[in-house]
C-alpha positions as CSV (number, residue, x, y, z in Angstrom):
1,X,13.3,-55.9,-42.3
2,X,15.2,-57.1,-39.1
3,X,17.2,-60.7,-39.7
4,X,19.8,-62.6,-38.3
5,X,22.8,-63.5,-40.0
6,X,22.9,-66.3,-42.3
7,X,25.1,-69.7,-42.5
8,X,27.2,-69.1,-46.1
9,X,25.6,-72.3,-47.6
10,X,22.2,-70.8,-47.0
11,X,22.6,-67.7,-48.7
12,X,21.8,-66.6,-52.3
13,X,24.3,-65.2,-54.1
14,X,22.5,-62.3,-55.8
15,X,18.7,-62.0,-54.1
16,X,16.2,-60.6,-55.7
17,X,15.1,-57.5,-54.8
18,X,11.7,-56.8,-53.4
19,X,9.4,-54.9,-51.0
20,X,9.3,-56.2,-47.0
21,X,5.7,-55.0,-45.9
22,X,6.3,-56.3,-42.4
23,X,9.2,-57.7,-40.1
24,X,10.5,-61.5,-40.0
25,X,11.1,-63.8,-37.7
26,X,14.3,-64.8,-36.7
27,X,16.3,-67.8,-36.0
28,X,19.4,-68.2,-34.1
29,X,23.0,-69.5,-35.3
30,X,26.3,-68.6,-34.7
31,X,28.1,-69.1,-37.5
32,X,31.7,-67.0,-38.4
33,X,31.1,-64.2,-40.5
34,X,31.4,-64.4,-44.4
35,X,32.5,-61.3,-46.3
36,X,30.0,-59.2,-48.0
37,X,27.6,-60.1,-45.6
38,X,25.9,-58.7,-42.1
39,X,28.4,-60.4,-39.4
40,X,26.7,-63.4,-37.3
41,X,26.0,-62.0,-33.8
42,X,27.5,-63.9,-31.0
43,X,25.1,-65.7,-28.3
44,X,27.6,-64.2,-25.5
45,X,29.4,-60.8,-24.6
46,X,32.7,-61.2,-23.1
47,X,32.8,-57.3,-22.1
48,X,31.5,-53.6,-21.4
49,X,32.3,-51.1,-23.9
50,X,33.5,-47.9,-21.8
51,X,30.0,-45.4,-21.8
52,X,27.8,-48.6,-22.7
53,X,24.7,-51.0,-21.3
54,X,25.0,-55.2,-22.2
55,X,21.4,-55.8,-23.4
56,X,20.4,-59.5,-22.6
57,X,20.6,-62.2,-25.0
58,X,16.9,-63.2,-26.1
59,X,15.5,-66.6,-27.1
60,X,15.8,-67.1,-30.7
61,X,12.7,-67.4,-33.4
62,X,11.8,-69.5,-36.4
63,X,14.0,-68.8,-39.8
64,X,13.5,-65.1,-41.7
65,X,12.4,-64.7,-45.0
66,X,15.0,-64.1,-47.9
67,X,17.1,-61.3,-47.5
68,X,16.2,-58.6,-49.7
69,X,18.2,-55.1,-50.8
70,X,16.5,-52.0,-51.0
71,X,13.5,-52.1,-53.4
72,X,14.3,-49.2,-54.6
73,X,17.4,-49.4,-55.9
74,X,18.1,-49.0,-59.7
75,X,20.1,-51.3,-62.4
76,X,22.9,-49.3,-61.6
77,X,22.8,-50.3,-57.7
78,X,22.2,-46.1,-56.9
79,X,19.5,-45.4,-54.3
80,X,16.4,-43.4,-55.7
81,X,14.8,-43.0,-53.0
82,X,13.8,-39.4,-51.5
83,X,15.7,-37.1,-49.1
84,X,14.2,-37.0,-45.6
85,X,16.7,-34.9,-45.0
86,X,20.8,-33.7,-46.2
87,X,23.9,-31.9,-44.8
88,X,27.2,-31.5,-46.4
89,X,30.4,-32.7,-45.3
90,X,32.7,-29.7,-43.2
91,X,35.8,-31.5,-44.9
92,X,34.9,-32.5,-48.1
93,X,32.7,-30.1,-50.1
94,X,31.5,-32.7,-52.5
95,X,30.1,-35.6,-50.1
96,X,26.7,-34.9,-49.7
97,X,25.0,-36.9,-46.3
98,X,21.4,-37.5,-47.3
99,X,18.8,-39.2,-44.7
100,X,16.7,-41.8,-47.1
101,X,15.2,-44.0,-44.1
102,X,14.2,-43.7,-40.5
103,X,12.2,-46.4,-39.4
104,X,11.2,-47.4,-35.4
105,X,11.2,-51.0,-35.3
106,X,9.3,-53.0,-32.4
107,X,8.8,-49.5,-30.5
108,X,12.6,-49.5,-29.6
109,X,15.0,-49.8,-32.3
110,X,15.8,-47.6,-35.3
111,X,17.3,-48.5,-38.2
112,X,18.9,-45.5,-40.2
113,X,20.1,-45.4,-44.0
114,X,22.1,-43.0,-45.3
115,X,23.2,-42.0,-48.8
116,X,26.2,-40.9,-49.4
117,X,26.9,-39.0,-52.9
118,X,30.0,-37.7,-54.6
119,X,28.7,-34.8,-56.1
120,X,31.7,-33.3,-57.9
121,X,34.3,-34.7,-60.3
122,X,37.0,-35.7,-57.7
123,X,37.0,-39.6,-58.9
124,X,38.3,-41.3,-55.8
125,X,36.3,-39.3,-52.9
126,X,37.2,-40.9,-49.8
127,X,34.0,-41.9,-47.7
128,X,34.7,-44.2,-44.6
129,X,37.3,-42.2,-42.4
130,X,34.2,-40.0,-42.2
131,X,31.7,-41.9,-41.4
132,X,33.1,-43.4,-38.6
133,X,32.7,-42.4,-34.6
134,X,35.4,-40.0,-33.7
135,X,35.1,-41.2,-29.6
136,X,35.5,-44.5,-30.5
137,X,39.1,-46.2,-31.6
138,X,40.8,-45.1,-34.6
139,X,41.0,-48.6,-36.1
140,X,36.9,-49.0,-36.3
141,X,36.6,-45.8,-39.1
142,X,36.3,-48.2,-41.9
143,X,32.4,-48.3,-40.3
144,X,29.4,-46.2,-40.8
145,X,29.9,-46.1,-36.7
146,X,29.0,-42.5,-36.4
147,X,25.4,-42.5,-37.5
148,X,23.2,-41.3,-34.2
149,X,20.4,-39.8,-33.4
150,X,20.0,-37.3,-30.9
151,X,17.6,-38.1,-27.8
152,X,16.9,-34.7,-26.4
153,X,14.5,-35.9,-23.4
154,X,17.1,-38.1,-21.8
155,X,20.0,-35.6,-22.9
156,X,21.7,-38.4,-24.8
157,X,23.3,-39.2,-27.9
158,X,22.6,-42.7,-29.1
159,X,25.4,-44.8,-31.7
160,X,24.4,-47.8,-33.5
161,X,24.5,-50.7,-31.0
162,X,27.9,-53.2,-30.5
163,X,27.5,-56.6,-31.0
164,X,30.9,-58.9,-30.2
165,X,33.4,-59.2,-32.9
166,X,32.6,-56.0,-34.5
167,X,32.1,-52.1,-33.7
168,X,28.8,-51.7,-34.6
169,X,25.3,-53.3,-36.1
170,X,26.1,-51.1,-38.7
171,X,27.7,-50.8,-42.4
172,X,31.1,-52.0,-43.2
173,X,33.4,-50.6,-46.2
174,X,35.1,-54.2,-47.0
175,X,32.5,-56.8,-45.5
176,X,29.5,-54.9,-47.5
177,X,31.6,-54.5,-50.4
178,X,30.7,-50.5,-50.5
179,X,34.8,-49.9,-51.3
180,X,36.7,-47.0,-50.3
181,X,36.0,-44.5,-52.7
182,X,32.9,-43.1,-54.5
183,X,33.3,-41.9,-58.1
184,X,31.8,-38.8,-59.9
185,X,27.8,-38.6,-60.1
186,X,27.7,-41.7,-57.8
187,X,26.4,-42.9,-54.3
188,X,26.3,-45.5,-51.5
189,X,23.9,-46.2,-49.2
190,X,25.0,-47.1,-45.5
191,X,22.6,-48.5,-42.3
192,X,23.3,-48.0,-38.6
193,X,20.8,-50.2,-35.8
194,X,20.5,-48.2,-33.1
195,X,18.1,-47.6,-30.0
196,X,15.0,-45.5,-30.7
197,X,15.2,-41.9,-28.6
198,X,12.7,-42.0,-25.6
199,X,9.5,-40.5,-25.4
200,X,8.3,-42.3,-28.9
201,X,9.5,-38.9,-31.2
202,X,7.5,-38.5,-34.4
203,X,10.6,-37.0,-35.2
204,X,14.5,-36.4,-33.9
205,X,17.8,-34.9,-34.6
206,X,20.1,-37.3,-37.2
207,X,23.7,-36.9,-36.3
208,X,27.1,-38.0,-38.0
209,X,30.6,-37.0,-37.7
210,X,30.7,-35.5,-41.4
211,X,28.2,-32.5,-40.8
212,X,25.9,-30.3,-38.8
213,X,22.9,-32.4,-37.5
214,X,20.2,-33.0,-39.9
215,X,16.7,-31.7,-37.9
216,X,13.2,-32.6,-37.4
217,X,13.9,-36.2,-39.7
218,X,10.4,-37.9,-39.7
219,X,10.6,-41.3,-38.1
220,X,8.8,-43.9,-39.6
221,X,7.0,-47.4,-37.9
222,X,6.5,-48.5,-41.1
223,X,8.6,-52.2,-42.1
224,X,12.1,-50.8,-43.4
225,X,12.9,-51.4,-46.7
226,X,16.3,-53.5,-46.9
227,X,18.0,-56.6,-44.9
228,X,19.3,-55.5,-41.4
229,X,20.4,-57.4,-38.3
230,X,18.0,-57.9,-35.9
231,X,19.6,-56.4,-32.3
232,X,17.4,-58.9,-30.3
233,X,18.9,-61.7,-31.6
234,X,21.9,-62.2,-29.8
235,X,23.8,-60.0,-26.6
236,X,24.7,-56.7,-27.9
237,X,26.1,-53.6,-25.9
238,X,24.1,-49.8,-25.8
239,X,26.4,-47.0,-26.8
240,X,25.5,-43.8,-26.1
241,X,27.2,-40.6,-25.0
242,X,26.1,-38.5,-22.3
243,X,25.5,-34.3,-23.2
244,X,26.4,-32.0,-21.0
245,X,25.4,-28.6,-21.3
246,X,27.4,-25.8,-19.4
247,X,26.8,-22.2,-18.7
248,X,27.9,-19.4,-16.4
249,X,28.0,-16.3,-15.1
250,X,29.7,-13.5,-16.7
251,X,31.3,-12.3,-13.3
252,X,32.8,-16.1,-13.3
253,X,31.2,-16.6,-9.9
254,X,29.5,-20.1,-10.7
255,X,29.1,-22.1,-13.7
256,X,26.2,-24.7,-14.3
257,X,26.9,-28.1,-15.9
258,X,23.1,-29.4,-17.4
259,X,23.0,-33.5,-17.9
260,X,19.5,-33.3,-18.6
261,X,18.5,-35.4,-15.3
262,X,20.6,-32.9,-12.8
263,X,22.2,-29.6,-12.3
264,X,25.6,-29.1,-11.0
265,X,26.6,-25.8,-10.0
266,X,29.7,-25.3,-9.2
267,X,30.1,-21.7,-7.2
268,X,34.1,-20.1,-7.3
269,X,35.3,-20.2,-4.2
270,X,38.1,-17.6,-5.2
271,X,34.2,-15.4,-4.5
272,X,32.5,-17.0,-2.0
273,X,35.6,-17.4,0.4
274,X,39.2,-15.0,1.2
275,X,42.5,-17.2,0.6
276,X,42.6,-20.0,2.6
277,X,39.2,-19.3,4.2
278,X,35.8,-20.6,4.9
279,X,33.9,-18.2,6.2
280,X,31.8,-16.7,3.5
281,X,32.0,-13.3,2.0
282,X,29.5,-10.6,1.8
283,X,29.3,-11.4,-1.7
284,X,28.6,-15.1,-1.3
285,X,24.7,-13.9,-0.5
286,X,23.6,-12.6,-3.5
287,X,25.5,-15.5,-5.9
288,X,24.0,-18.1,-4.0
289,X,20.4,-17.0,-4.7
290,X,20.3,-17.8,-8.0
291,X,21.4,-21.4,-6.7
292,X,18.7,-21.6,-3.7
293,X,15.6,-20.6,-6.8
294,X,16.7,-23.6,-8.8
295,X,16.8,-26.1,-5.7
296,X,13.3,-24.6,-4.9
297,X,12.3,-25.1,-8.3
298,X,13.4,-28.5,-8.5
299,X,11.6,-32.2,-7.2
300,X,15.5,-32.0,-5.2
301,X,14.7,-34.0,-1.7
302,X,19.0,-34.6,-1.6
303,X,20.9,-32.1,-2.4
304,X,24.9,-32.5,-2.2
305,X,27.3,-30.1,-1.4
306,X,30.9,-30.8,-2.0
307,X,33.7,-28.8,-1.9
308,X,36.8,-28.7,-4.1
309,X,40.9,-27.3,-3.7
310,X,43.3,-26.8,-6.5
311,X,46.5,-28.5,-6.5
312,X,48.5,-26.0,-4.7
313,X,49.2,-27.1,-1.1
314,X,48.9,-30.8,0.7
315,X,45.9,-32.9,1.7
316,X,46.2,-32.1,5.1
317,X,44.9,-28.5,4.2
318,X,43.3,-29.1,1.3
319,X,40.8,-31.7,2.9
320,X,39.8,-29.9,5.7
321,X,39.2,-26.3,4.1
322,X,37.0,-28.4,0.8
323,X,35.1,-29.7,3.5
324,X,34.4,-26.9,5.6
325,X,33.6,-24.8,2.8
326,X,31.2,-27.2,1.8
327,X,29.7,-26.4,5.3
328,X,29.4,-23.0,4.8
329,X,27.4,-23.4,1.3
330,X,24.8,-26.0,2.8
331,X,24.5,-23.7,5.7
332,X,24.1,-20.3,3.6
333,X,21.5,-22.0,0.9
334,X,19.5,-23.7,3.9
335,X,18.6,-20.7,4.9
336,X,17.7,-18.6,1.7
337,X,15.3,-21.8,0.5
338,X,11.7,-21.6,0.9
339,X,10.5,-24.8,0.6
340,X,10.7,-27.6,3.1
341,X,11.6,-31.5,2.9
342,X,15.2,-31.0,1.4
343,X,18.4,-32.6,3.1
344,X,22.2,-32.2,2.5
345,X,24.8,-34.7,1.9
346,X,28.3,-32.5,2.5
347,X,31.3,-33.8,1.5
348,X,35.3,-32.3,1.1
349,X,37.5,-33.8,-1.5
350,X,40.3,-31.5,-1.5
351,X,42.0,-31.5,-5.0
352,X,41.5,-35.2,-6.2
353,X,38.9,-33.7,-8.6
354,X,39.7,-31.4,-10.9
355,X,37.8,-30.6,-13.4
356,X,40.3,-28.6,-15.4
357,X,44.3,-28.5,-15.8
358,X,45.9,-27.4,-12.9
359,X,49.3,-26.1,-15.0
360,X,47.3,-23.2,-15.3
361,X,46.5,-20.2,-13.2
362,X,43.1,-20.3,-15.5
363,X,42.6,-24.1,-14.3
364,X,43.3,-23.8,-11.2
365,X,41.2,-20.8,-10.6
366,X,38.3,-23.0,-11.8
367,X,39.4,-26.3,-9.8
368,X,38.8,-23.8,-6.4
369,X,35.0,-24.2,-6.4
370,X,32.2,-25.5,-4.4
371,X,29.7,-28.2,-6.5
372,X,26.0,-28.5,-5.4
373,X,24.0,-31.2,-7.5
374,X,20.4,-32.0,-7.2
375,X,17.5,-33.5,-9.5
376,X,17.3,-30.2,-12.6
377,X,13.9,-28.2,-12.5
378,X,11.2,-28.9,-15.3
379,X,11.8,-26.7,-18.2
380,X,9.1,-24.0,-19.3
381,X,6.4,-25.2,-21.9
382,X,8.3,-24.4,-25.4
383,X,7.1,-23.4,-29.0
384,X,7.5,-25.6,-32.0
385,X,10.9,-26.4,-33.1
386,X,11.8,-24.7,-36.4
387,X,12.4,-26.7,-39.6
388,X,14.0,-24.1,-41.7
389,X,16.4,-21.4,-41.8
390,X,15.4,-18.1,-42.5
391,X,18.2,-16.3,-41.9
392,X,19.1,-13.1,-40.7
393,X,20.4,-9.4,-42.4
394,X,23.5,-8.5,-40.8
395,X,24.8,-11.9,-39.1
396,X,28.2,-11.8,-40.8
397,X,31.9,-10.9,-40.2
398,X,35.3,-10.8,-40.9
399,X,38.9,-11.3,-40.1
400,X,42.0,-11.9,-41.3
401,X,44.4,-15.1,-41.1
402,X,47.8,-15.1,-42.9
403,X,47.0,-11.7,-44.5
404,X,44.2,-13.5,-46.3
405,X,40.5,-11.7,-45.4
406,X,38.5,-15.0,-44.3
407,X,34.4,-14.4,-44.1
408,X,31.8,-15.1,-41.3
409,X,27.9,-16.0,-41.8
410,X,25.6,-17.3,-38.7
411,X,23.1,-19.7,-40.9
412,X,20.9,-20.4,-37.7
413,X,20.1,-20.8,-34.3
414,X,17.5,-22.8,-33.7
415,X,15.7,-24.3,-31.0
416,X,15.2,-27.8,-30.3
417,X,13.5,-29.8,-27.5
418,X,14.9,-30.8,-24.4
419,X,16.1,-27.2,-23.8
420,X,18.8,-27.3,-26.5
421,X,20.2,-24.8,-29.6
422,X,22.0,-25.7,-32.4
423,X,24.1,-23.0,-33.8
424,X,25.2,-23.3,-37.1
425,X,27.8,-20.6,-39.4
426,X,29.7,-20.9,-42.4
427,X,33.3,-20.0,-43.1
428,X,35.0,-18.7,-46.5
429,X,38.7,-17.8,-47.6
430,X,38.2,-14.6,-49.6
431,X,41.4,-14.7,-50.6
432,X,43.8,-15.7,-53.3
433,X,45.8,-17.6,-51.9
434,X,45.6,-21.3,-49.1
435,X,45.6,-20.5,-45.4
436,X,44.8,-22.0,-41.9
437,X,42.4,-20.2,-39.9
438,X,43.0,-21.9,-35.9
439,X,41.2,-19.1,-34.6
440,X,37.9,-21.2,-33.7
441,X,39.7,-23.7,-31.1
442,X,41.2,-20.8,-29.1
443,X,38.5,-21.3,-26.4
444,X,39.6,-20.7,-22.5
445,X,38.3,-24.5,-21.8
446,X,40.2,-26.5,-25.1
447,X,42.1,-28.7,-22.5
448,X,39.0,-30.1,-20.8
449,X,38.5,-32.1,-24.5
450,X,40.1,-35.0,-25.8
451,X,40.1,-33.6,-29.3
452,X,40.7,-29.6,-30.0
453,X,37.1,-28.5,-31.4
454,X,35.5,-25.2,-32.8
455,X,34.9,-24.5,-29.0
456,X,35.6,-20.9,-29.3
457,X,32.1,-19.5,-29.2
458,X,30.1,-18.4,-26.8
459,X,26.4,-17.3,-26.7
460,X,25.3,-14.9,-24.2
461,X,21.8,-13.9,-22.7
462,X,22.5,-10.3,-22.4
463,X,19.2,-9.8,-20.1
464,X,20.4,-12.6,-17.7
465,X,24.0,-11.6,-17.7
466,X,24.6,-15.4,-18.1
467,X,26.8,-17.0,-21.0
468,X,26.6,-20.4,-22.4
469,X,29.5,-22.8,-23.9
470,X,29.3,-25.7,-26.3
471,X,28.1,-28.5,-24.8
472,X,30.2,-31.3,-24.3
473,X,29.9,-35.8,-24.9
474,X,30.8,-37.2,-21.8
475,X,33.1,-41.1,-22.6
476,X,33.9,-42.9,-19.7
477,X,37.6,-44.4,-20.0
478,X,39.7,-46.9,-18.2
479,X,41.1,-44.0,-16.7
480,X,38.7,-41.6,-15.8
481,X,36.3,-39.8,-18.7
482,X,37.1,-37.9,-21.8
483,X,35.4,-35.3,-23.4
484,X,34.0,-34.1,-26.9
485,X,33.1,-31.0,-28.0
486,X,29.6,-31.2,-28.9
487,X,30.6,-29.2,-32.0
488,X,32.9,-29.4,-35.7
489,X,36.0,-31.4,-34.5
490,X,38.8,-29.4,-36.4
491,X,41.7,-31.5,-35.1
492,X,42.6,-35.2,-34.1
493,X,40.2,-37.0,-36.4
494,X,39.3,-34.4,-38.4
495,X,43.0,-33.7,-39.9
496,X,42.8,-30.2,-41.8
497,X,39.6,-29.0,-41.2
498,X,41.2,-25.2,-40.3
499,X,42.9,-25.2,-43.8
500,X,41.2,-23.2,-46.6
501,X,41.7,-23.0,-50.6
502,X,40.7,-20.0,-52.1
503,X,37.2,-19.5,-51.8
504,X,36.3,-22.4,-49.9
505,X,33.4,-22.3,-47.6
506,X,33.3,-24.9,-44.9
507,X,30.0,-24.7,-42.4
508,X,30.9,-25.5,-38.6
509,X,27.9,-26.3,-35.9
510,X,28.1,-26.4,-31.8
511,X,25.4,-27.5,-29.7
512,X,24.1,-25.5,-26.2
513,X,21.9,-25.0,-23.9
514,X,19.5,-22.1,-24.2
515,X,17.2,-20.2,-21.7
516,X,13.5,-20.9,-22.0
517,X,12.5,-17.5,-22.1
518,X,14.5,-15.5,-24.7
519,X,14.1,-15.4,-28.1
520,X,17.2,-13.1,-29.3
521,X,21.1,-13.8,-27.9
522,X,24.6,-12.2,-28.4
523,X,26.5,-14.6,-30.5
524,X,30.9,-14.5,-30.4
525,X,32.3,-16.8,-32.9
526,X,36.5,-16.7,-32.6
527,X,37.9,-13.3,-33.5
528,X,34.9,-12.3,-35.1
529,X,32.3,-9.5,-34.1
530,X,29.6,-9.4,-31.8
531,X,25.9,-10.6,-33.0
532,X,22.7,-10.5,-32.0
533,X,21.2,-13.7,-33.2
534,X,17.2,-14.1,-33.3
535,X,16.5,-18.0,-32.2
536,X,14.5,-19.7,-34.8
């Protein structure tokens, strides 16, 4: 049930519980907030959130019915209702993430409820810090603000919405009066409101910061069972994080950046062009191709074409060569397409933007490129996504960290719409004694994130010779944009999530892109062998 927020004379002060078989109306008020209940929603927004969309303010209803908790919770106050579906926490062994509603409401909201369970004997198991959205400010963790779903069609991740005066339509540790902690055979159960993922999904991908993404989670349009705030009521702000899926060549001659709506390929000009150059090399033919098939293969009628420096050097070189070597790509791929109707926008920007460091010979190498953007080709028809994990003979590893041996297992790869793979692998101290194992943030690209990640994995289409990294949540900031790994953070938020006890087994996840056509791809994880992976 979808309500607004009550005045505190209005409100019972221990509802009965019952079963909503429909949504209520809603009235409007906008009354301060009164702990232990859903904050009123203000009729204005005074701001944009960075990365968000103001919805409009909409004309308020007649009064709801009684609020109600979940029918289905016992005497006790636990949650008995079944698991849709469950992860386990990377960090915390015992805190088990279980999916117990997903319900569509009014064809474009979605209201998820989670349960949270201490499933060990640790008697003050820490809950909130985890819950919370890692790209958003360190002060909001106390919220369930990291419950998302996944929309694969529009290559987005989608947070529970922001209403003024709070973070998020979502659960709150003191307001809700859920506590800190959750003790020994014991659980909570926390609700985000969030937008429903395009395309009207019968099912999609649940995310939170604590695990790998839960998979194929039925949604329901049955009435939700519980009290939620209704998202129509008042303004509120979208969140959502653009993915960005990244690839390239294993020569380094280009690398592709996927948003789901275009293609940007940006083409090294340390290959295409001699030092300090523009005319192409003889090279430059044959790397462009691959570029020229995916423009003819795409609804592109503008394509652009801009050209890039590092920082060595002034503008006064820099702008002139970016832009002539922008030149030289437009008029190399204009000849190699096929298809008519397409024009070229051509621009040179010198080095004012980089995509990586430029302290490094590494960055800088990458800054020298030439980008070409235009509309992304449709994707091949695809088979069913998987729903379990079979697993594999052989798709293990090992290494050693601190003299202690430390153990490698690929869980899955599996395929999900929209062109996406979610790899999943599990790591275990066989040892006898504590150790940090750093080795899975080594990754050539950890500056280009806000947060160090388990970025340090790569999965290869041999056939193709074409590799592809973990894709990456685009913020935009006062200042420009940061970026998250789309993977296990193991630093920043996530404090200690490279340290192991003795025989603890954490399970990391990344997200990528994967080609239509193959159904088998080399897998690197850190310092750990090669493996062939089959792709669920």
């Amino acid at each position: 049930m979808l309500r607004q927020s009550r005045p505190a004379r209005d409100r019972p002060h221990q509802p009965q519980s019952r079963t909503m078989t429909k949504l209520c109306r809603f009235r409007h008020h906008t009354t301060s907030p009164t702990p232990g209940r859903i904050l009123a929603l203000s009729a204005v927004l005074t701001f944009a959130a960075a990365g968000c969309e103001v919805l409009p303010n909409k004309e308020a209803a007649p009064p709801p019915a009684t609020n109600a908790p979940p029918a289905t919770a016992t005497a006790s106050g636990q949650d008995t209702r079944p698991t849709l579906a469950e992860t386990r926490s990377t960090m915390t062994e015992n805190l088990k993430v279980e999916v117990v509603g997903l319900n569509r409401v009014k064809g474009k909201h979605l209201i998820a409820q989670i349960r949270l369970s201490n499933t060990g004997t640790e008697k003050h198991l820490s809950w909130a810090g985890e819950m919370g959205d890692r790209t958003r400010p360190l002060g909001e963790i106390k919220w369930a603000s990291g419950i998302g779903v996944l929309d694969a069609q529009a290559r987005t991740w989608l947070l529970p919405y922001k209403p003024v005066g709070s973070p998020c339509l979502c659960s709150d540790r003191d307001r809700d009066g859920l506590g800190r902690f959750i003790d020994p055979g014991r659980s909570i159960t926390v609700y985000a409101v969030l937008p429903a993922p395009s395309g009207n999904p019968a099912t999609t991908t649940v995310i939170t910061p604590v695990g790998p993404p839960m998979l194929n989670v039925p949604i329901s349009d049955e009435a939700p069972t519980g009290d939620f705030p209704d998202p129509d009521a008042d303004t509120v702000t979208l969140v959502t994080r653009r993915l960005i899926l990244p690839s390239e060549s294993l020569d380094k001659s280009e690398e592709t950046a996927d948003d789901g709506k275009d293609l940007q390929v940006n083409l090294s000009s340390d290959v295409l062009f001699a030092v300090d150059k523009a005319t192409l090399t003889l090279q430059a033919k044959s790397i462009m191709a691959r570029t020229a098939k995916l423009i003819d293969a795409s609804p592109a009628t503008v394509v652009t074409v801009a050209g890039h420096a590092d920082s060595s050097g002034n503008d006064a070189i820099n702008d002139p060569l970016s832009l002539h070597r922008a030149q030289a790509i437009q008029h190399a791929l204009s000849a190699l397409l096929s298809r008519d109707g397409v024009r070229f926008q051509t621009k040179g920007y010198g080095s004012r933007r980089p995509l990586y460091n430029n302290d490094s010979d590494e960055g800088k190498r990458r800054n020298r490129r030439v980008t070409v953007t235009f509309p992304k080709p449709q994707p091949a028809t695809q088979g069913p996504v998987a729903t379990t994990s079979p697993g594999a003979a052989g798709l293990t590893g090992t290494t050693k960290a601190d003299g202690q041996p430390i153990a490698m297992e690929v869980a899955g790869l599996r395929r999900l719409p929209g062109g996406l793979g979610l790899l999943t692998y599990k790591i275990t101290n066989k040892g006898s004694a504590e150790t940090w194992f750093r080795d899975l943030r080594h990754a050539q690209d950890w500056e280009a994130y806000k947060y160090q990640a388990a970025s340090n994995v790569r999965v290869t289409d041999v056939a193709a010779r074409r590799q592809y990294l973990p894709g990456r949540l685009e913020v935009p900031t006062d200042d420009g944009v940061d970026f998250y790994c789309a993977c296990t953070d193991v630093s920043g938020v996530r404090i200690s999530t490279e340290k192991f006890a003795p025989g603890q087994t954490r399970e990391f996840w990344n997200l990528f892109a994967l080609p239509d056509t193959a159904d088998t791809l080399k897998v690197k994880i850190g310092p750990f062998r090669d493996l062939h992976v089959p792709i669920q």
